[in-house]
KEBA-498762 format. One record per residue (C-alpha): residue number from 1; residue in three letters; x, y, z. Coordinates in steps of 0.05 Angstrom, whole numbers, plus 5000, padded with zeros to 4 digits. Each point is the difference from the previous one (the first is absolute). Layout:
% KEBA-498762
nr rest x y z
NUM ala X Y Z
...
END
This chain:
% KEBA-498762
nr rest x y z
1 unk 6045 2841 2525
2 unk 5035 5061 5034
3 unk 5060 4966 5041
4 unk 5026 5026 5073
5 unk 5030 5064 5003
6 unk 5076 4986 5036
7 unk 5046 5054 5011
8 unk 5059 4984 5039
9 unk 5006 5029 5077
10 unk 5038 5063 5007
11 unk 5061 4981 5018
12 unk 5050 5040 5048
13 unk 5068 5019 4975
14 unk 5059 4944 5018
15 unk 5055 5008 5049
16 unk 5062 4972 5017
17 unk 4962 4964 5061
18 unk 4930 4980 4979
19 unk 4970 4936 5012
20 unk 5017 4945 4949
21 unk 4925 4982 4975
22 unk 5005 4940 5032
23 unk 4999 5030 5067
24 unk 4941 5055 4983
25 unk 4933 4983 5035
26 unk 4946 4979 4947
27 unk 4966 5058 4985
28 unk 4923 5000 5010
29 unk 4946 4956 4968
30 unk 4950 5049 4993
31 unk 5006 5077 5005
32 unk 4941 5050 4988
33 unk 5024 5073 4998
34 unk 4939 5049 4999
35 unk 4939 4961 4964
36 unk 4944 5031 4984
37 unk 4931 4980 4974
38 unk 4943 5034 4987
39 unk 4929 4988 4987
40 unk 4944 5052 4982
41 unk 4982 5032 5067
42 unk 5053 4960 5042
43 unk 5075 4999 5003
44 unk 5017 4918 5022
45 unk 5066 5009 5005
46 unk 5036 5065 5022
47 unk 5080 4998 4982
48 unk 5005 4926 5044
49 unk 5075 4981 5005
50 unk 5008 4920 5035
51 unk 5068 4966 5000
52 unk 4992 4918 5006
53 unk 5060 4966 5018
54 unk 5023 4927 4975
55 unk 4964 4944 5037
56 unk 4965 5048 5037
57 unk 4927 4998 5024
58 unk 4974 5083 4995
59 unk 4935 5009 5015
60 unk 4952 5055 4975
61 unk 4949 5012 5051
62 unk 4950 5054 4988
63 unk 4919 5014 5002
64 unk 4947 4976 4945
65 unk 5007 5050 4948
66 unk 5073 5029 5029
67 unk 5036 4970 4933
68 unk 5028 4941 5003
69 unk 4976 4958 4948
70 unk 5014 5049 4947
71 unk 5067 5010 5016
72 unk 5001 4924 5001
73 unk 4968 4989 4928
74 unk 5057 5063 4989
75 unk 5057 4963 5007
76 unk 4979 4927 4963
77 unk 4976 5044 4937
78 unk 4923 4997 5010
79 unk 4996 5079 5007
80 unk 5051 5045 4972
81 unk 5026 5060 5043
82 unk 4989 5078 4991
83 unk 5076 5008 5029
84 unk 5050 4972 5037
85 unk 5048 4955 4989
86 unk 5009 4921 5012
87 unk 5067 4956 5010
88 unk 5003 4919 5005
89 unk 5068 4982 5025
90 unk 5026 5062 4982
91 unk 4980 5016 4927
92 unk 4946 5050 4994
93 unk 4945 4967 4962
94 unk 4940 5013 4975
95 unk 4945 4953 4989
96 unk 4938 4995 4952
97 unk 4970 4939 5017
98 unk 4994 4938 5049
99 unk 5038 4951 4945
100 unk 5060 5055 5010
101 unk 5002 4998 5064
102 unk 5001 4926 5003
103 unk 5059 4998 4961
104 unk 5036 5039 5047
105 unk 4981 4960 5057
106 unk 4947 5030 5032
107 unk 4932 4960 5022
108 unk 4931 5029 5029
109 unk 4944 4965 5044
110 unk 4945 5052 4978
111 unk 4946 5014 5048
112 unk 4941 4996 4962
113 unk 5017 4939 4960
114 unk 5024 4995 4933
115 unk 4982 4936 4981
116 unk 4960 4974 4926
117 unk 4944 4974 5033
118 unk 4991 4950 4944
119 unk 5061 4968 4998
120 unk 5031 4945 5058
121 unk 5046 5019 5046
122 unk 5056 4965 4963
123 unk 4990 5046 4935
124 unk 5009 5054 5050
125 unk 5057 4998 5017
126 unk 5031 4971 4944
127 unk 4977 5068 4960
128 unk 5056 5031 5050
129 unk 5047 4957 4995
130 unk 5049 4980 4937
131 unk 4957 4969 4936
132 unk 5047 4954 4988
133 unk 4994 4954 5065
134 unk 4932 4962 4982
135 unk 4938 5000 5039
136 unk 5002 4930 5037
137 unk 5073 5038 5020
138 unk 4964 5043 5037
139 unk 4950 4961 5028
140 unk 5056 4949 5034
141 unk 5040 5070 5021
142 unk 4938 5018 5033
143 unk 4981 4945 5028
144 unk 5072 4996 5033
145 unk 4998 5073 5016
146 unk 4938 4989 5036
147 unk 5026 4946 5040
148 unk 5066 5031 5021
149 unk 4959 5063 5023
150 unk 4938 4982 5023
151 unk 4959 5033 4945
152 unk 4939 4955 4991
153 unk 4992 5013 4919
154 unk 4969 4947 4955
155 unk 5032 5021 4928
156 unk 4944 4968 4962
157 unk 4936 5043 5032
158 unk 4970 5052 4963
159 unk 5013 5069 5028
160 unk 4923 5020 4994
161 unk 4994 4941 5055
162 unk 5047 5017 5050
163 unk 4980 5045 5063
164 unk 5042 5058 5011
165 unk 5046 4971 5047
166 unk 5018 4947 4953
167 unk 5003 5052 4953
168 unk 5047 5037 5038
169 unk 5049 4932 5002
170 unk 5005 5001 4927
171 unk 5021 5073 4995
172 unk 5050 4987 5060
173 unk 5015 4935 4958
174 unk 5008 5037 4927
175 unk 5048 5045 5040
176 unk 5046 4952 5023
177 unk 5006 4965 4943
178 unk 5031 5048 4965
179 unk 5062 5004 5045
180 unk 4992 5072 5012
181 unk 5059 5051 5023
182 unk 4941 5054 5026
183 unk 4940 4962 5025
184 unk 4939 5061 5010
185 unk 4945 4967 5045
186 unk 4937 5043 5004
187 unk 4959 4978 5063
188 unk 5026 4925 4986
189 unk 4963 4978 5062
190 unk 4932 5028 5001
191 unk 4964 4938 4990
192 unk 5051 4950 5030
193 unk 4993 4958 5059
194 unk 5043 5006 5060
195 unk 5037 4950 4983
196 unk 5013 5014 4931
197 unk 5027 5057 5017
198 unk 5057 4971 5036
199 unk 5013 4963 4948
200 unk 5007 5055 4947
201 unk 5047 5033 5060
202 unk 5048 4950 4990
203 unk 4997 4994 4929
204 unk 5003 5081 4999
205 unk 5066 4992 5046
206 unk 5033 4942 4959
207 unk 4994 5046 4933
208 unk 5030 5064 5047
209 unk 5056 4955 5031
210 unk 5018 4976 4924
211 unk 5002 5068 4969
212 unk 4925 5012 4978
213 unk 4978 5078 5023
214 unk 4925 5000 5027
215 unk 4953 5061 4999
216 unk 4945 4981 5048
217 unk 4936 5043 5001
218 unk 4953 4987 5059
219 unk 4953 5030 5044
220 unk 5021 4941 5048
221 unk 5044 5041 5048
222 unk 5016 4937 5045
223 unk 5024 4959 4929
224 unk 5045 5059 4988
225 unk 5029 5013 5061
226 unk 5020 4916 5001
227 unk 5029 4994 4924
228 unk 5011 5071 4976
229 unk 5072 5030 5026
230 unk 4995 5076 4965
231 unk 4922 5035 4984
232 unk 4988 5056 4966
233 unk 4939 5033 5019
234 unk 4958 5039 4948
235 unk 4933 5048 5010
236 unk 4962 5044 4944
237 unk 5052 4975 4957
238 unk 5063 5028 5029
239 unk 5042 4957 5039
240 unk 5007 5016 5075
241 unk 5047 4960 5041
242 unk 5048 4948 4987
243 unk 5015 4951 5066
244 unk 5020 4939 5023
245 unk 4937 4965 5007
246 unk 5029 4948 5053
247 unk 5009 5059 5053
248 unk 4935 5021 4989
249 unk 4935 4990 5033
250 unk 4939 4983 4970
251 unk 4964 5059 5031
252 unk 5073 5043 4980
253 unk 4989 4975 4916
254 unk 4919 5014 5014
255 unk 5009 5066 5016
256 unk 5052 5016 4942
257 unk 4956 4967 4954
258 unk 4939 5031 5008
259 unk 5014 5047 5051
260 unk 4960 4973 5066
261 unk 4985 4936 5028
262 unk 4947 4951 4979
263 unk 4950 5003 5038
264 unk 4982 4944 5049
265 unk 4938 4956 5007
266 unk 4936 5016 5036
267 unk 4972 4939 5006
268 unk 4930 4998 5036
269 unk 4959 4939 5027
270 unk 4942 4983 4955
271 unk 4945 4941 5013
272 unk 5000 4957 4933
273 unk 4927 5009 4968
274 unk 4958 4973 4953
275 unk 5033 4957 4942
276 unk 5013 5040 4934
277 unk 5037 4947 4964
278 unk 4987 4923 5015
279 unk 5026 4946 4953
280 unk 4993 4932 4998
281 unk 5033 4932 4979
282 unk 5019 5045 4939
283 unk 5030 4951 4944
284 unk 5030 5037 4941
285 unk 5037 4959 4952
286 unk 5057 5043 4969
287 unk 4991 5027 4933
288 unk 5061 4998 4965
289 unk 5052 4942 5001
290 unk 5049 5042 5055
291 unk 4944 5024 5046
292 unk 4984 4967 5064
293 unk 4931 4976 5019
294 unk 4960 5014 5064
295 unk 4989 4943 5047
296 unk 4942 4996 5047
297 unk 5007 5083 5013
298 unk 4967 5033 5061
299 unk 5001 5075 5029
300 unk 4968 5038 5041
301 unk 5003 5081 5010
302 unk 4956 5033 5040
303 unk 4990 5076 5009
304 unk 5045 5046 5042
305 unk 5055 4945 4983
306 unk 5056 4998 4959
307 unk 5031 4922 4975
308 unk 5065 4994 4972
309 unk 5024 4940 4948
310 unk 5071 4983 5006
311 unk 5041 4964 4941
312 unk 5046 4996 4953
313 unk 4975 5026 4929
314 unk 4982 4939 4954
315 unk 4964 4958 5057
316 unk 4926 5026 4977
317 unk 5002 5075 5008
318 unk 4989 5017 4939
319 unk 4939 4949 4994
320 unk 4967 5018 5065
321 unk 4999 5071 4979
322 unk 4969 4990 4927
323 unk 4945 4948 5043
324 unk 4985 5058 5051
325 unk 4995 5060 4952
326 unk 4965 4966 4949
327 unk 5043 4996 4940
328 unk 4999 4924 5009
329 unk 4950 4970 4954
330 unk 4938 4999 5037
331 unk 4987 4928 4965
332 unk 5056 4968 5037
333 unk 4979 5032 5068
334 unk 4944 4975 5038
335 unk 4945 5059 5022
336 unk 4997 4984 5069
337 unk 5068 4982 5004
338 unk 5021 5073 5010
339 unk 4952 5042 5044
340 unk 5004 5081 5010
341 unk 4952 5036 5055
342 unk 4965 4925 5004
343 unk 4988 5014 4926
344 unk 5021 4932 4942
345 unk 5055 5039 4968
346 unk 5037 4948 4960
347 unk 4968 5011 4940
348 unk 5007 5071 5001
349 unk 5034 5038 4955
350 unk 5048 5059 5028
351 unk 4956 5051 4991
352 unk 4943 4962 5040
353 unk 5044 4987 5052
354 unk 5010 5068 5003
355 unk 4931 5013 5009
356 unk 4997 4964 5059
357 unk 5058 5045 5034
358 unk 5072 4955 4977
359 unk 5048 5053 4978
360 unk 5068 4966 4969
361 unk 5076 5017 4984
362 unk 5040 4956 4963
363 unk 5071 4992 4999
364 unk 5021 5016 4939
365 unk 4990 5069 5002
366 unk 5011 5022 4920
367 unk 4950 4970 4956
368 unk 4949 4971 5061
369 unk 5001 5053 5052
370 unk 5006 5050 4954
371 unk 5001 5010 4918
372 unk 5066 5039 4993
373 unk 4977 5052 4936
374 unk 4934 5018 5040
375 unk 5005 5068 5054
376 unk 4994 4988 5071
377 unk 4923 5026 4994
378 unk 4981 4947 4944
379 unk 5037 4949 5038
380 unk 4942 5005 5052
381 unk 4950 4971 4954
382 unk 5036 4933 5009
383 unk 4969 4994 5067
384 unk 4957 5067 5017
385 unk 4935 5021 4961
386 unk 4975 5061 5040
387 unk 5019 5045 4944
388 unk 4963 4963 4955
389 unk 4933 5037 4974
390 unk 4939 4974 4969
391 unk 5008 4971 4936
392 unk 5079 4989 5018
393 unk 5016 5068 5000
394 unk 5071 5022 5034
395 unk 4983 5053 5049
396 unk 5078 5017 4998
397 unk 5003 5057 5046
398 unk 4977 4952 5054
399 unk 5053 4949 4978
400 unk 5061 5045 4991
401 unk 4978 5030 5082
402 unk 5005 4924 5021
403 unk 5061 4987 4964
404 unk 5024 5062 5036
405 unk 4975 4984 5066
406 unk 5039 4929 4995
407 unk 5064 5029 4975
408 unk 4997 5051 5060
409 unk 4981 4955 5053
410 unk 5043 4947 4985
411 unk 5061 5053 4981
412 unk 5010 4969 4931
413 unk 5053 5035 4964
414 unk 4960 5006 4931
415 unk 4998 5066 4960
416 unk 4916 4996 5007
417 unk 4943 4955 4978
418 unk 5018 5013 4930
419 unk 5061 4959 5014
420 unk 5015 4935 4966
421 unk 5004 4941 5050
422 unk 5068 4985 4957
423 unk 5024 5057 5019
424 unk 5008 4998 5066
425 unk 5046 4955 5053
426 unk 4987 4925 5015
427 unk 4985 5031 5070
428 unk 4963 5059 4983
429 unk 4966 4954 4955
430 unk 4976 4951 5054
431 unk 4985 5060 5055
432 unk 4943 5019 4942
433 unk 4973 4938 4989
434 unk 5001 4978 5080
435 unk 4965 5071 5003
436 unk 4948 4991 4945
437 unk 4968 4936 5035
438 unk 5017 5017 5075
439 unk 4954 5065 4986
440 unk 4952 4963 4966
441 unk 4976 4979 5070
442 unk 4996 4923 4992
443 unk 4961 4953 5039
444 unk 5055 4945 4985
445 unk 5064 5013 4970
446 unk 5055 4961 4968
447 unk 5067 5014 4990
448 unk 5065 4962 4975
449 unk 5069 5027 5012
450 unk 4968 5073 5028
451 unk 5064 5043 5015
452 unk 5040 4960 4941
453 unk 5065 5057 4987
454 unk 4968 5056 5045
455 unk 5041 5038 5041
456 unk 5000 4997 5070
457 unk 4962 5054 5015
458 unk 4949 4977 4951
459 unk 5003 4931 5023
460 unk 4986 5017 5071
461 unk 4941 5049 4966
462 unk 4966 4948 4969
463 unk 5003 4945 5052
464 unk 4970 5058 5048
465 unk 4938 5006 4952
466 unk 4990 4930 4991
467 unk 4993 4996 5078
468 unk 4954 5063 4995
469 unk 4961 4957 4953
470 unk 4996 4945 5047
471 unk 4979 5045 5055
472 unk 4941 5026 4959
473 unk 4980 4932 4997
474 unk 5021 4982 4932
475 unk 5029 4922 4994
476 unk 5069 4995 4966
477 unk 5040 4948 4974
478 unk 5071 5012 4978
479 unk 5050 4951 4968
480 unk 5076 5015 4998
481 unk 5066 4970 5010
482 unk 5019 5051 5050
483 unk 4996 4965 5057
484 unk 5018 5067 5043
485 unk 4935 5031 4964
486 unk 4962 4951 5020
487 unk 5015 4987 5065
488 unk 4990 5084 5016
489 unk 4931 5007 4978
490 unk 4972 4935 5003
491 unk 4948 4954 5041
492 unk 4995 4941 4983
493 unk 5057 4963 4938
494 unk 5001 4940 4961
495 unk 5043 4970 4952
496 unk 4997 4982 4922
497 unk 5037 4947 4981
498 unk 4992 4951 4949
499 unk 4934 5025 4987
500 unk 4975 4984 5070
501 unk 4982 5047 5048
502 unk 5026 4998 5070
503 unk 4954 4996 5070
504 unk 4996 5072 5027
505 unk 5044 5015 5048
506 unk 4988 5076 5044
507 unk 5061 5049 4990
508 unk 5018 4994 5075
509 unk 5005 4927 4999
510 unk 5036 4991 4940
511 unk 5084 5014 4983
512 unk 5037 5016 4952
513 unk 5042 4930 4998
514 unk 4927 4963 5001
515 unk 4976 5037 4939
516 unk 5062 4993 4969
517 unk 4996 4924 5005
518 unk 4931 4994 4976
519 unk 5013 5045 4935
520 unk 5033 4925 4982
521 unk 4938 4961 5017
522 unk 5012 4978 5065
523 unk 4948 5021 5045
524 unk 4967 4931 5006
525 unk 5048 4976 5054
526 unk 4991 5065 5041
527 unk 4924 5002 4996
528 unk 5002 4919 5015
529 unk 5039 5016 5062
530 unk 4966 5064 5020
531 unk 4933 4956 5000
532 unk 5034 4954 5043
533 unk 5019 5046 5050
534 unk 4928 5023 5001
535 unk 4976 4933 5008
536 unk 5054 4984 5057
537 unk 4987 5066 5038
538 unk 4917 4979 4995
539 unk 5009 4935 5032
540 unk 5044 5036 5051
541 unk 4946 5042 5016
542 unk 4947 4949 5002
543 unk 5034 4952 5043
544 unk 5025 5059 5052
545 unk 4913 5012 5002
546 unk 4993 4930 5022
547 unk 5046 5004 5054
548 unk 4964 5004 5072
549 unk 5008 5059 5034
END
């Protein structure tokens, strides 16, 4: 195995007066010097210089598609350079492979997760770490680990069980384990709640204040502006500011990001209609050994309305989805317990739930929202079938103008509908697939995680069309730990925890602090004493009517 390239830092000639080296300012952790990387028909990286000090936090702010993750998977040896030049502490370097880069201290959080799906959590991280310390070793150390930090990781669950915020942990975990001098996080937060983030904040700050250099990629500006105390800003590959993130405003970082402001909000008053989705008493016992089962389940969405579900991933997500697309076993499901347009949709499979107007996007986007060697146009198949001909034939003119239509309307940064899905940006990758069933024109649509590592231009894009939706009369139910999403285009929210569903609560009624406590199960106590109240303020009323006039 080819070793890291060192070669020594140029070194100025010595005088009668320089420094003694114990008086010279560390040199950088990390220093890029004109990378480049090119792909057929794009250029990802044009000549991008970023200097990381120690135990600081630099962010790398940027637009889907604007080249951050390459240059990330660029410096921890995932993707080798055209040209430039790299330095860690000093020494230029040049790295072939993620086990290199480990050696020399440097740890990545990749976006779209690199986990073996068949292996537990423990083996994991223990295929990162040092061979010699033994697996139960690494099951106490993450145990510990996740008690220190707040990391809720159980070492023994299989990966291929875990949502993708508990997937997300075990990265975050696998990185921290490994005592890292350069810590890259790529969109560490997308699918964490609230207050997981604050947690990782501190553990982020800890690691700074001890040494540890961070790389933080967002599209959170507010995260960046409160952790983050240098940003380099990158777009079309090139970078184009550097600043102080902390004297910035979130509008000022918008606008050097992708040029503009998001836009705002319209948000309209719509009369609930008819009910698209109804379910009732739904029992699911869980499938594998680490899922959670359903308890006594029931939802209602009607048309022109869009429902949120709050909760932390691993409280019945994952199982609720599987139950309401149909990739539950229709054996274990009850026909009427699930109802679509008034219609017994439980034992249904996905495609028949399809017929009856129930459009779905998962979140995992690789390998269930999309199949990563197919082209955009082919990846429309999953879910469309207007190009289909008699006798199954492709018409794929027609399918190659919708891909098109998508990719334009939904400014996905894609070289065309020949395009692999792999090929383009977590973001650009979920703008397509957000597109493909949002132009479908659904009659109810599902959606977990929908602006998961979107931009915020794109994020405020799709959260306008799912409102659009809405107004067209379309019901829509979204589940995501971002509380802020939820609250912004939302009517009525519950809360999964546990596997039970919370009571609805309407948007304006409800706060942030109130969901936040229910995402731990305690929402009996409030309902309890909101029904007293009720109770208290009817007697009230009925006593002040028998009072003579």
């Amino acid at each position: 195995m080819p070793q890291p390239e060192f070669a020594p830092a140029h070194a100025s000639q010595a005088s009668a007066h320089a420094p003694t080296p114990s008086t010279l300012p560390p040199p950088p952790r990390l220093e890029l010097a004109g990378i480049t990387k090119r792909y057929p028909g794009i250029v990802a990286n044009d000549a991008v210089s970023l200097t990381v000090q120690p135990g600081e936090i630099h962010a790398v702010l940027g637009e889907n598609g604007a080249g951050k993750s390459t240059l990330m998977k660029i410096i921890y040896g995932a993707v080798q350079p055209d040209a430039g030049q790299m330095r860690v502490d000093g020494q230029r370097a040049r790295i072939h492979n993620p086990r290199q880069a480990r050696a020399l201290g440097i740890a990545m959080v990749f976006q779209h997760f690199s986990l073996f799906e068949t292996l537990s959590a423990a083996e994991n991280v223990w295929l990162a770490l040092d061979k010699a310390l033994p697996l139960p070793a690494v099951a106490r150390e993450m145990r510990a680990t996740a008690a220190t930090y707040g990391l809720d990781v159980d070492p023994d669950q299989p990966v291929h069980t875990l949502g993708a915020g508990q997937m997300q942990r075990v990265e975050i975990m696998r990185a921290l384990l490994t005592r890292p001098r350069l810590l890259i996080l790529d969109e560490p937060t997308s699918v964490l709640t609230p207050q997981a983030v604050e947690k990782l904040f501190v553990v982020l700050r800890k690691l700074a204040a001890e040494g540890c250099s961070i790389v933080y990629i967002s599209h959170k500006l507010h995260e960046i502006r409160a952790l983050c105390s240098a940003c380099t800003v990158m777009r079309a590959g090139r970078v184009s500011g550097v600043c102080d993130p902390r004297a910035q405003s979130t509008a000022a970082l918008s606008r050097m990001m992708i040029g503009a402001e998001p836009p705002r909000l319209r948000r309209s008053a719509r009369a609930p209609g008819d009910v698209v989705l109804q379910v009732d008493n739904l029992y699911l016992p869980r499938a594998a050994p680490f899922g959670v089962d359903l308890m006594d389940l029931s939802l209602q969405v009607r048309a022109a309305q869009v429902v949120g579900i709050a909760g932390v991933s691993g409280n019945g997500q994952r199982e609720l989805l599987y139950a309401l697309s149909g990739e539950a076993a229709s054996a274990r499901l009850k026909a009427a317990s699930i109802r679509i347009a008034g219609q017994p949709a439980g034992h249904l499979s996905p495609q028949g739930r399809r017929a009856l107007g129930l459009h779905f996007v998962p979140e995992e986007r690789l390998g269930r929202g999309a199949v990563p060697d197919l082209t955009l146009a082919h990846n429309l198949l999953l879910t469309r079938r207007e190009a289909v001909g008699p006798l199954g034939w492709l018409r794929m003119g027609q399918l190659a103008r919708q891909a098109g239509h998508i990719i334009a309307r939904f400014q996905v940064k894609a070289s065309g509908a020949r395009a692999l899905a792999r090929s383009l940006s977590g973001g650009n990758l979920q703008k397509f697939i957000m597109g493909r069933e949002i132009d479908a024109r659904p009659r109810l649509l599902i959606v977990a995680q929908p602006t998961w590592g979107v931009d915020v231009g794109a994020a405020a894009q799709i959260r306008s069309e799912l409102l659009a939706l809405a107004d067209a009369g379309c019901a829509v139910l979204v589940v995501s730990e971002e509380l802020d999403e939820l609250f912004e285009i939302c009517d009525v929210l519950h809360v999964l925890a546990k596997g039970q569903l919370s009571p609805p609560v309407a948007r304006a009624e409800a706060s942030m602090a109130q969901i936040g406590e229910w995402m731990s199960g305690l929402w009996h106590s409030d309902v309890q004493s909101s029904l007293a109240r009720r109770e208290r303020q009817a007697m009230a009323g009925a006593d002040d009517a028998h009072v003579p006039a």
